[in-house]
C-alpha distance (Angstrom), angle and dihedral (degrees) to the residues before:
residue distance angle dihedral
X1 . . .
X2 3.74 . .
X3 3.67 93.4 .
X4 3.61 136.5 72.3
X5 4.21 122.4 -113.8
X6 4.00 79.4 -172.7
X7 3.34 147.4 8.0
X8 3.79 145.8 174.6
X9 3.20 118.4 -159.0
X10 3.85 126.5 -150.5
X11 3.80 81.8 -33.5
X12 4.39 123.2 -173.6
X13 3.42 128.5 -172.3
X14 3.73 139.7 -175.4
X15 3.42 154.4 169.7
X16 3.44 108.4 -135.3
X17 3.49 118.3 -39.6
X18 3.70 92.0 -25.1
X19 4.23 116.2 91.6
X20 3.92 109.6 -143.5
X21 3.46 96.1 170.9
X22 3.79 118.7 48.3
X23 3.54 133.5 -158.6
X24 3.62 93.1 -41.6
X25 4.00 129.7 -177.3
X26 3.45 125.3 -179.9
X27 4.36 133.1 160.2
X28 3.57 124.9 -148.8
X29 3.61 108.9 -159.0
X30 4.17 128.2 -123.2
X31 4.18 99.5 -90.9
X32 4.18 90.5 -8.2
X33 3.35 146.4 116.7
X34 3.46 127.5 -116.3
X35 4.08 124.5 -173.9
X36 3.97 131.1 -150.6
X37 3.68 109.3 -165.3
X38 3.79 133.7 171.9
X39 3.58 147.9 103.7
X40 3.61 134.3 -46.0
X41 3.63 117.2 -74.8
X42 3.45 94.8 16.7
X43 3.58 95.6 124.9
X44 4.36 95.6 -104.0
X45 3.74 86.1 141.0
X46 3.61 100.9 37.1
X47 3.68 79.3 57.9
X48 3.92 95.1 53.2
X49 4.17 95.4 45.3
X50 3.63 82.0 53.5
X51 4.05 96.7 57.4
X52 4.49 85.7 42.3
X53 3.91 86.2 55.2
X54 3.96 88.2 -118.9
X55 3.80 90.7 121.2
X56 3.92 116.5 43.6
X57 4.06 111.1 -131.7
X58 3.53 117.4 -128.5
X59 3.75 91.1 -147.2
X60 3.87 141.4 -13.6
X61 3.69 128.5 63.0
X62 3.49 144.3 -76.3
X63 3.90 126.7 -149.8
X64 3.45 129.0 -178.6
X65 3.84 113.5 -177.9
X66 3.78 96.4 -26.3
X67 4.00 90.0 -43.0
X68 3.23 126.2 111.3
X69 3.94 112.8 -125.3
X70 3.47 109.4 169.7
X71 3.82 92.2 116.9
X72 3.08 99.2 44.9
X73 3.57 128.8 110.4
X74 3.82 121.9 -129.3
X75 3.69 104.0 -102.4
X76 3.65 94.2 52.2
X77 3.88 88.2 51.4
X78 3.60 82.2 51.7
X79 3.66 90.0 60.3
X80 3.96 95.6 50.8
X81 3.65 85.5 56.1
X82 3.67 123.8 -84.8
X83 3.58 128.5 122.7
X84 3.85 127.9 -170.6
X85 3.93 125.1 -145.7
X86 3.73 96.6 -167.1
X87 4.11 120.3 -151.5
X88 3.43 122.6 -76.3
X89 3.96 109.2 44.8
X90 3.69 95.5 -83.7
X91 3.81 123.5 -161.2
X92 4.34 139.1 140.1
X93 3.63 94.1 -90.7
X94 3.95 95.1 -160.7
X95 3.86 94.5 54.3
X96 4.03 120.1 73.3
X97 4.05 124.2 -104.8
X98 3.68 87.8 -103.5
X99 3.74 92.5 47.1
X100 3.94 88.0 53.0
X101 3.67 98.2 59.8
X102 4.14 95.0 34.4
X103 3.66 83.4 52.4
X104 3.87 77.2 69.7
X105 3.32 109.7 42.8
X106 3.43 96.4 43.6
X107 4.14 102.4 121.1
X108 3.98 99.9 31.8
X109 3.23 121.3 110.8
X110 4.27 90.2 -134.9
X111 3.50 86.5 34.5
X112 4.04 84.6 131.3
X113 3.81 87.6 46.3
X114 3.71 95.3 58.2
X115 3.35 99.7 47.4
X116 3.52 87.6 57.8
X117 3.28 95.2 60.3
X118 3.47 96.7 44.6
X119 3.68 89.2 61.2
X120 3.85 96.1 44.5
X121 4.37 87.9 57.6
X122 4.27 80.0 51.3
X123 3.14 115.5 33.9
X124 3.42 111.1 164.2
X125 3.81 79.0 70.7
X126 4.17 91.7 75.0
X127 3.75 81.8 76.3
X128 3.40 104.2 52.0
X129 4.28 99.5 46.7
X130 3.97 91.5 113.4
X131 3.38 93.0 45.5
X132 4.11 129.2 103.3
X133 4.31 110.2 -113.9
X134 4.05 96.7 -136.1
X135 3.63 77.7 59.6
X136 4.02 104.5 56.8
X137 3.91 114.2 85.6
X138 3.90 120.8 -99.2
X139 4.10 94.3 -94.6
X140 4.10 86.6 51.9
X141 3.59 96.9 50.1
X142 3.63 92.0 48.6
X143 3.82 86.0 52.4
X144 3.79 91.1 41.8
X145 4.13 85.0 56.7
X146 3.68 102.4 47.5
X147 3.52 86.2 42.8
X148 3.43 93.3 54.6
X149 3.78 95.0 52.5
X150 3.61 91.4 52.8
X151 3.56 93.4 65.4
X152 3.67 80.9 69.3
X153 3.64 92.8 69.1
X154 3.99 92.2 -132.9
X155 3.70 121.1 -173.4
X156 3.97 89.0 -158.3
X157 3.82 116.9 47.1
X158 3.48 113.5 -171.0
X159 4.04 116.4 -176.0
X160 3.89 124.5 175.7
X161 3.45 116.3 -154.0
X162 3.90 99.7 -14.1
X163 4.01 94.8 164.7
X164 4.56 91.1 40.3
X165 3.91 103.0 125.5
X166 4.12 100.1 -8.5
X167 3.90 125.9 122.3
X168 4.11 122.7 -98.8
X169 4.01 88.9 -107.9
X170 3.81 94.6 52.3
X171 4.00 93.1 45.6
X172 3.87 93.8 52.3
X173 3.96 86.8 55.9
X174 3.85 95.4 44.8
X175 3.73 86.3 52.7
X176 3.86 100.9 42.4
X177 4.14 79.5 53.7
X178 3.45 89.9 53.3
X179 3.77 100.4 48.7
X180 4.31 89.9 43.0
X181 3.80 84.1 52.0
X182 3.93 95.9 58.1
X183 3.81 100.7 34.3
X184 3.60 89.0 53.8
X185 3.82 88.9 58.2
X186 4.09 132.0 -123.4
X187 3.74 102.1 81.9
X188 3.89 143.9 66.8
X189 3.69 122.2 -160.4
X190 3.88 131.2 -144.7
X191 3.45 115.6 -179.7
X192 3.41 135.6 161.8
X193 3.71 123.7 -131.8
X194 3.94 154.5 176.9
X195 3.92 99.8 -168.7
X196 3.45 97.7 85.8
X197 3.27 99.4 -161.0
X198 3.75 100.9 43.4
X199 3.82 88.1 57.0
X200 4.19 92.9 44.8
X201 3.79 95.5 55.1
X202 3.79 92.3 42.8
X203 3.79 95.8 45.5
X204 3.73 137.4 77.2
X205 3.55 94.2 -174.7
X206 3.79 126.9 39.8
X207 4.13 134.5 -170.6
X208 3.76 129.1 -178.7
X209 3.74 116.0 -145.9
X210 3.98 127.1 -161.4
X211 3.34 129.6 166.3
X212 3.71 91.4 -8.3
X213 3.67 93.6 -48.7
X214 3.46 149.5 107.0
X215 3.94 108.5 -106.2
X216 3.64 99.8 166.2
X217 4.03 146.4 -8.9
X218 3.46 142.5 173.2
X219 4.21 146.2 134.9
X220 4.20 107.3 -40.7
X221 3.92 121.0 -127.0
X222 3.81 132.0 104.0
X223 3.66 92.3 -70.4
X224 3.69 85.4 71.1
X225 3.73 100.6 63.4
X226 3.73 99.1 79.8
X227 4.19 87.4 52.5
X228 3.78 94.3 44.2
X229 3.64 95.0 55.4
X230 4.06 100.1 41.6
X231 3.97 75.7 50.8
X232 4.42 90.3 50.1
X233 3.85 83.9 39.6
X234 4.30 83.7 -134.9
């Protein structure tokens, strides 16, 4: 992992004339995990909208396996390989589970294939095919959207808050998933997220943001927690 999937380099955002974001760099590493954590408001997200292309930075660069993406509009970052699960367990409410992930796959070739293996990484998702998405509980939505975006057969992964408002049971399975998915090679993770530990244990890389800027990084792991909170101040 002594590469970089992604990388933004010295990045700013804003809305308007006001920067949120602030001369930001960050690494996601070759088939690893790398975590953004911090407080609310501190411009994690911002940060994330960036790296999709959904917010335009007003300086900096971004890289997406040694390319240069900064330009680049969202769809046709989509098509180099990264996918987005945006916060808040997103899903089409009025169409089933399985019509959420065919919805997907419709087009490729293995399209059966990946949905497959979609379902194998969440299981508890076999049982739930026939069943309408606004109905599903918070913890199997969220699995129902990173599922979803794995039938896209990303490279890059990026997830923002994929543990916010789910039970303890659900969270150990989304990050057991996460950690199969990187050790088994092909994709790199950001994520942003508040449970500090979660996001330590899953992550090989770490950055604390505030105010829109870097605060504090280092190597991930459980060693990390006691740094990562003197550095949140919680």
């Amino acid at each position: 992992m002594s590469t970089a999937m992604l990388e933004m380099v010295d990045v700013e955002v804003a809305y308007g004339r006001t920067s949120v974001v602030h001369g930001v760099s960050i690494a996601v590493p070759d088939d690893g995990v790398a975590a953004v954590m911090g407080h609310n408001g501190a411009g994690k997200t911002t940060l994330l909208r960036a790296a999709v292309g959904l917010l335009p930075v007003r300086s900096g660069r971004i890289v997406l396996g040694g390319e240069d993406v900064t330009k680049l509009a969202p769809h046709q970052r989509v098509r180099r390989g990264l996918a987005y699960v945006p916060q808040g367990q997103q899903s089409f409410g009025q169409m089933t589970t399985m019509e959420n992930l065919q919805l997907v796959a419709d087009g490729k070739p293995n399209g059966v294939t990946l949905v497959d293996e979609a379902l194998d990484l969440f299981p508890a998702l076999r049982d739930l095919l026939g069943r309408r998405a606004g109905l599903l509980s918070g913890g199997q939505r969220q699995q129902l959207a990173i599922a979803r975006a794995l039938v896209t057969e990303p490279r890059m992964l990026i997830l923002d808050e994929p543990t916010e408002g789910i039970q303890p049971s659900v969270v150990t399975e989304i990050e057991n998933t996460i950690l199969a998915l990187t050790q088994r090679g092909g994709l790199s993770v950001l994520m942003v997220e508040q449970h500090v530990g979660f996001a330590l244990n899953a992550a090989h890389r770490y950055y604390v943001l505030a105010s829109g800027r870097i605060t504090a990084e280092g190597t991930g792991g459980v060693d990390a927690v006691t740094g990562v909170r003197a550095a949140m101040a919680i």
